[in-house]
C-alpha positions, 0 to 999 in steps of 0.5 A: 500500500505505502509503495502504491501511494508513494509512487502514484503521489510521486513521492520519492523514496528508496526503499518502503516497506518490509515485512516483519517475517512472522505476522508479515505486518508492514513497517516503514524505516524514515529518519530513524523512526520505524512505522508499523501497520499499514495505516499508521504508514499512510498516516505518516506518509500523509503526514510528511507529504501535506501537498499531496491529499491522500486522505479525503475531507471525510476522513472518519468515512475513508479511514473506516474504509481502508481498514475494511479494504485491508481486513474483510474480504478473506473468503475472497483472497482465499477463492481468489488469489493473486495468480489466476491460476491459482484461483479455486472455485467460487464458494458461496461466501467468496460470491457473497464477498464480491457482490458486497465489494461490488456494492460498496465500490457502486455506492461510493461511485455513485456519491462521486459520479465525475471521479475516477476514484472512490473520495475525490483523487487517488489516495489511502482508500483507492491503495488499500483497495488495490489488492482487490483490484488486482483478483478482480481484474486478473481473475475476471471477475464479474461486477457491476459497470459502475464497480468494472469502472473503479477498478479500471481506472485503479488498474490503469495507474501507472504504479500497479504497473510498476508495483505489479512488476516489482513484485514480480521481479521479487518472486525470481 
């Protein structure tokens, strides 16, 4: 996620994030001072980087949205793993899981109907969505045109390119 709004913010930085091997919990080193959590990340990030709005005016609303994007969804992540072919059949609660995302990404559409993203610009929540974009698009799955629309439009950022490349180049 810090990699996402980082690149896509064109903030500069070396090196984002490591994963704690255990919990695999992100954590960010900067100017002596270790960051741990995906939000907390964001946070400082947001924080370091006022020109750039990466949490919107209704940040309770965002913030609440995030987290859901980093911690529902399990069901979904399982049936639906990065790598399409590694991707088992629907069960009900992954189908239950994606018409709720569907949902939730329509009705965030819908209150923001000349924006590509979910609160205005791309920012924490757009980031934190993104590995759900990502199955979405590389699995095909089925969502609604205003649901497809979002996650195209997240697809097309010039950093999933580079964050998807990244990742690959880490698997070897």
């Amino acid at each position: 996620m810090a990699y996402l709004i980082m690149t896509q913010s064109k903030i500069p930085f070396e090196r984002v994030v490591h994963l704690d091997g255990a919990s695999e919990t992100p954590w960010l080193e900067d100017g002596g001072r270790t960051i741990r959590g995906p939000l907390a990340i964001a946070d400082h990030i947001a924080a370091r980087c006022p020109p750039h709005a990466l949490w919107p005016a209704r940040d309770q609303e965002a913030r609440a949205l995030a987290e859901q994007a980093l911690t529902s969804f399990a069901a979904l992540r399982a049936a639906y793993p990065f790598n399409p072919a590694l991707a088992s059949t629907p069960n009900p609660a992954a189908k239950a899981e994606l018409l709720k995302l569907d949902q939730l990404w329509s009705q965030l559409r819908k209150d923001r109907p000349d924006s590509s993203f979910l609160f205005g610009e791309f920012g924490v929540v757009d980031a934190a969505f993104a590995p759900l974009v990502l199955r979405v698009v590389h699995c095909r799955l089925e969502l609604s045109a205003s649901a497809r629309a979002y996650a195209a439009n997240v697809y097309a950022l010039p950093a999933i390119a580079r964050w998807t490349r990244a990742a690959l180049e880490d698997q070897g």
